[in-house]
N, C-alpha and C positions, 0 to 999 in steps of 0.2 A: 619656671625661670627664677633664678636666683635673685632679689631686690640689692641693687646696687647700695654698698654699706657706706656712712658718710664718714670716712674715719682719714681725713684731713684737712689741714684749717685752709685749704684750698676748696674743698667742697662748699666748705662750710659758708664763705663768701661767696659761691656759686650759684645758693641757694635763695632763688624769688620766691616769692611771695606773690600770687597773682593779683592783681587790683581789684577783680571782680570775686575775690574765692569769698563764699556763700557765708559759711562758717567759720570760727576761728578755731574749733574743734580738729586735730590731727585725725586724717585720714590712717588705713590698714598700713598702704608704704612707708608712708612717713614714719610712724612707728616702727617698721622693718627695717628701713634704711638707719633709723638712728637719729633720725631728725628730731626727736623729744628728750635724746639726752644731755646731758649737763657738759659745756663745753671745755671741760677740765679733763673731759676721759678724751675728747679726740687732741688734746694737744700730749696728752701721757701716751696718745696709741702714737702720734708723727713722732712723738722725742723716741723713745725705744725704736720704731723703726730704724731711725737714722744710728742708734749703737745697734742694729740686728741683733735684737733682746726682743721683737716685738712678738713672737712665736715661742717665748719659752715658754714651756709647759706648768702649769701653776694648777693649786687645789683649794679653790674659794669654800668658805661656808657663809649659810646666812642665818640668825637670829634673831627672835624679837623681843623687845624691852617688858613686852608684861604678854600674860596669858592668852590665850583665845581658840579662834576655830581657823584653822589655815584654807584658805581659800587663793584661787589665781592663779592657781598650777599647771591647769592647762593650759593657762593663758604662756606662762614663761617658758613653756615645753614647745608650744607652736613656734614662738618667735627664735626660741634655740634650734629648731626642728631640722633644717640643714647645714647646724654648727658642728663643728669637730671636736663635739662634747660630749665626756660622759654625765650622766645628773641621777644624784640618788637624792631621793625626799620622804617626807611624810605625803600619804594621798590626800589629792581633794577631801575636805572634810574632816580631816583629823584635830585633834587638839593637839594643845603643845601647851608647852611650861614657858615662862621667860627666863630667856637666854637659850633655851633647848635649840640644838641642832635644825632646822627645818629640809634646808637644804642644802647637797655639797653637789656644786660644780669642777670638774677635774679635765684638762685639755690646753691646748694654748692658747695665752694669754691673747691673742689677737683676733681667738675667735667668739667670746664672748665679753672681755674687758668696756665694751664698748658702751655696752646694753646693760652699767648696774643701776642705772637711772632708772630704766624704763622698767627692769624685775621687777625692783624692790618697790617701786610702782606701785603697780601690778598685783602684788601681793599684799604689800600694806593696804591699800584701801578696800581690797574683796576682803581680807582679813577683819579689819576693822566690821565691816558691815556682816559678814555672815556671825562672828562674834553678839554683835548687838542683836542679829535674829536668834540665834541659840539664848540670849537670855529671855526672849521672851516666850519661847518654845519652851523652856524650864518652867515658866509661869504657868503659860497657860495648859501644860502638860498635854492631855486627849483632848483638848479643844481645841480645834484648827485655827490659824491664823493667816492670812492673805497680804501682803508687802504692798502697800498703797502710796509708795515713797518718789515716787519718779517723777511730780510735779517738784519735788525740793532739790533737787539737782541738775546738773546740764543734761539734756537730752542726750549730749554723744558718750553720757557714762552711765545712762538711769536704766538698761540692761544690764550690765555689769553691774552694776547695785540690785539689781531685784534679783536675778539668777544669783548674786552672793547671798539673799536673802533665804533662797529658795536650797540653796546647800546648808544653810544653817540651821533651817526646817521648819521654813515657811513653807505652810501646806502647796500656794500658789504667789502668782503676780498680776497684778491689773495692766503691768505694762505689756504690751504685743509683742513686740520684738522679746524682750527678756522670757516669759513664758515660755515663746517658739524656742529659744537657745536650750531651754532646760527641758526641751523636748514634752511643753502642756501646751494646754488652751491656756490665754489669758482668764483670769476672772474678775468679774465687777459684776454690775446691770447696771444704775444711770444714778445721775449726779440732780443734785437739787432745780438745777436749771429746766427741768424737762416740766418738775411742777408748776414750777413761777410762771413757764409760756404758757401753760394747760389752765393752771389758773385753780385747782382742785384737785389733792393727794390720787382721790379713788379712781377720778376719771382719768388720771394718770398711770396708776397700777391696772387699771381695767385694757387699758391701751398698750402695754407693755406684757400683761397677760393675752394680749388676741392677736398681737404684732409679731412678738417674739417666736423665737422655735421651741422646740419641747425641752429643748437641754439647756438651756436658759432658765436659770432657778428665777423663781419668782419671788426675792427679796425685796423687800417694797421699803422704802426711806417713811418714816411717819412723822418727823420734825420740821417740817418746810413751812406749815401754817399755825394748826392748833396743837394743844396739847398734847403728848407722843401716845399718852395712854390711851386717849380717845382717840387719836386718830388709829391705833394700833386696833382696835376693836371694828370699824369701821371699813379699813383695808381687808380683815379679814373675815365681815360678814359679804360684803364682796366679790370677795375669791373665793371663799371655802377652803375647800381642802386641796386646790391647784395653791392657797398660798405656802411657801416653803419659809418663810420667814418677815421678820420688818426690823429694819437695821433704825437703830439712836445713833442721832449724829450732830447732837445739838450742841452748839457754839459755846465757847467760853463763857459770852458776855451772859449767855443765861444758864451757868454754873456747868456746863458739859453735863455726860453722862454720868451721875452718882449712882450707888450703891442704891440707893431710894428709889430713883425711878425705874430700874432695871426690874426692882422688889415689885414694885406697883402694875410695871406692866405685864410679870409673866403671874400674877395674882389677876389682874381682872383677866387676860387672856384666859386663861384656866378658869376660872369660875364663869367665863362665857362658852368653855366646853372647845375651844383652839387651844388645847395642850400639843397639837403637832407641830403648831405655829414656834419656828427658833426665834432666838432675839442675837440678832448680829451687834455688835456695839465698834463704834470709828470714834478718830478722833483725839489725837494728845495723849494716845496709849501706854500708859507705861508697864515693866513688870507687877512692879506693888498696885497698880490700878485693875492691871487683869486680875491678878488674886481676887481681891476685895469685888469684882464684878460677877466673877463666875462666883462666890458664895452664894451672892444675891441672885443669881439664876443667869447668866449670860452664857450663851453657846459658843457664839462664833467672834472671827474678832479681824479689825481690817487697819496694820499697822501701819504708818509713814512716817514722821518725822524723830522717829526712837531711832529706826534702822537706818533711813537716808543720810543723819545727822551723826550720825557716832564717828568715832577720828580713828583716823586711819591707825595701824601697831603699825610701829615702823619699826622696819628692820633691816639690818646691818647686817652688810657682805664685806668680810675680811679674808685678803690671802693668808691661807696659813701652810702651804706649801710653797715653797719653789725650785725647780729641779729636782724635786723628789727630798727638798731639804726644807726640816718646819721652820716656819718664820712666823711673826709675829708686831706687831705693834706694841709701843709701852704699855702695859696695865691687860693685855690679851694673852693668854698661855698658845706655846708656839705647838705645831702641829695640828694636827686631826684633831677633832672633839670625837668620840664614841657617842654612838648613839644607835641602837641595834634596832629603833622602828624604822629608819632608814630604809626604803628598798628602790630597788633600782631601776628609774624611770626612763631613762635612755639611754 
């Protein structure tokens, strides 16, 4: 059944707001019906009605002000999904230039005008963020990387950021929900807290190695007490050969993970004969930090605040048909843009 569209300034006043509602986070409907868009497009959908103009047939495009990875296309394909639209795009995943064609929307104007709030949304921020995980997927090249970003955002969009993460080619995600969308297991094992209540790194990895199920890598944290390097040694006299790895994850205030420590610890690791042992590094990640870490011998890598934190590409939906005749804005060329990676989504 079709969500009731909110497209006049009668709805709009109609609309409560419950006393008790949990969150201030927009629910699936609200987002369908229109309730997150900018209230400038339902007073342009009531005036055109009232000249029966609201149904003319129009040919939108959208582009964006600087380069990236285009993400959120299935998102604006669902919400269009029983519009009387056609939509030709770039797919999920593609890159784009600034300014490039992304998307053209063609149909009438009363069946998607409503909703440029919520696209361009939509798009701009998975954009934004799968963009920022393609750069560090460029860094880190064949060394995997994990989106660890969903505690720096609102919960009711830190799916939608990790599955952008995870288009842009982030190996996986810690968040449940986001992982489950993009069709994986989450991935992580456990956060420092698990030490501090245990009270001792080993007898925590030992507990996590007898607890846990088999498909549960056993990456062990070794910065919660002593020294990383000793405790890396330690953890993996230990485990042996069930250890799969020992992540750095040590805080600013005592200089984060450097290129030195990473050196030190897959040197004593190896000269104690744990060459299986990987070294996962977290933590303030950036591209030029992943470089400079994998020289020094870093395998794996657990991003957040690079990919959480990057800004949205915003892009711009302009009619440039109407009635089959180009139009344009001052400083916009009227008609079509060509663009022959375009194919056709709905």
């Amino acid at each position: 059944m079709a969500t009731e569209v909110m497209d006049s300034l009668a709805k709009v006043r109609q609309l409560q707001v419950a006393p008790g509602r949990r969150f201030y986070s927009a629910q699936h409907d609200e987002i369908a019906s229109g309730a997150t868009t900018d209230i400038y497009f339902v007073r342009t959908y009531e005036i055109l009605q009232a000249l029966g103009k609201v149904d003319t047939i129009v040919t939108a495009e959208i582009f964006p002000r600087r380069a990236g990875i285009l993400c959120g296309v299935n998102e604006v394909l669902k919400l269009l999904q029983e519009k009387r639209v056609t939509i030709w795009g770039l797919p999920e995943g593609s890159t784009f230039s600034p300014k490039e064609v992304v998307m053209r929307i063609q149909g009438p104007y009363s069946e998607f005008g409503l909703f440029e709030t919520t696209l361009l949304g939509m798009l701009a921020s998975s954009s934004g963020w799968a963009t920022a995980a393609r750069e560090i997927k460029e860094a880190a090249g064949e060394h995997p990387f994990f989106c660890f970003g969903a505690r720096h955002v609102h919960p009711a969009v830190a799916p939608v950021m990790e599955r952008a993460a995870i288009i842009g080619g982030a190996s996986g995600a810690s968040c449940i929900l986001a992982a489950k969308l993009a069709g994986q297991e989450p991935q992580g094992t456990v956060p420092h807290a698990i030490f501090l209540i245990i009270g001792d790194t080993v007898e925590g990895a030992l507990a996590y190695d007898r607890l846990m199920p088999p498909d549960a890598k056993r990456t062990i944290l070794v910065d919660t007490f002593k020294d990383e390097a000793e405790e890396a040694l330690r953890v993996a006299a230990a485990l042996g050969p069930a250890l799969a790895g020992v992540r750095l994850d040590t805080p600013s205030e005592r200089g984060g993970v450097t290129p030195e420590l990473v050196r030190e610890v897959r040197y004593r690791l190896d000269t104690a004969g744990f060459n299986h042992v990987r070294i996962f590094v977290s933590g303030g990640l950036t591209p030029e930090r992943i470089r400079a870490l994998i020289e020094a011998g870093a395998d794996a890598f657990g991003v957040g605040s690079y990919i959480s934190g990057a800004a949205p590409i915003d892009m711009t939906m302009d009619l440039k048909e109407v009635d089959g005749r180009p139009v344009a804005k001052r400083g916009r060329l009227p008609g079509i843009i060509p663009n022959p990676r375009l194919e056709k989504l709905k």
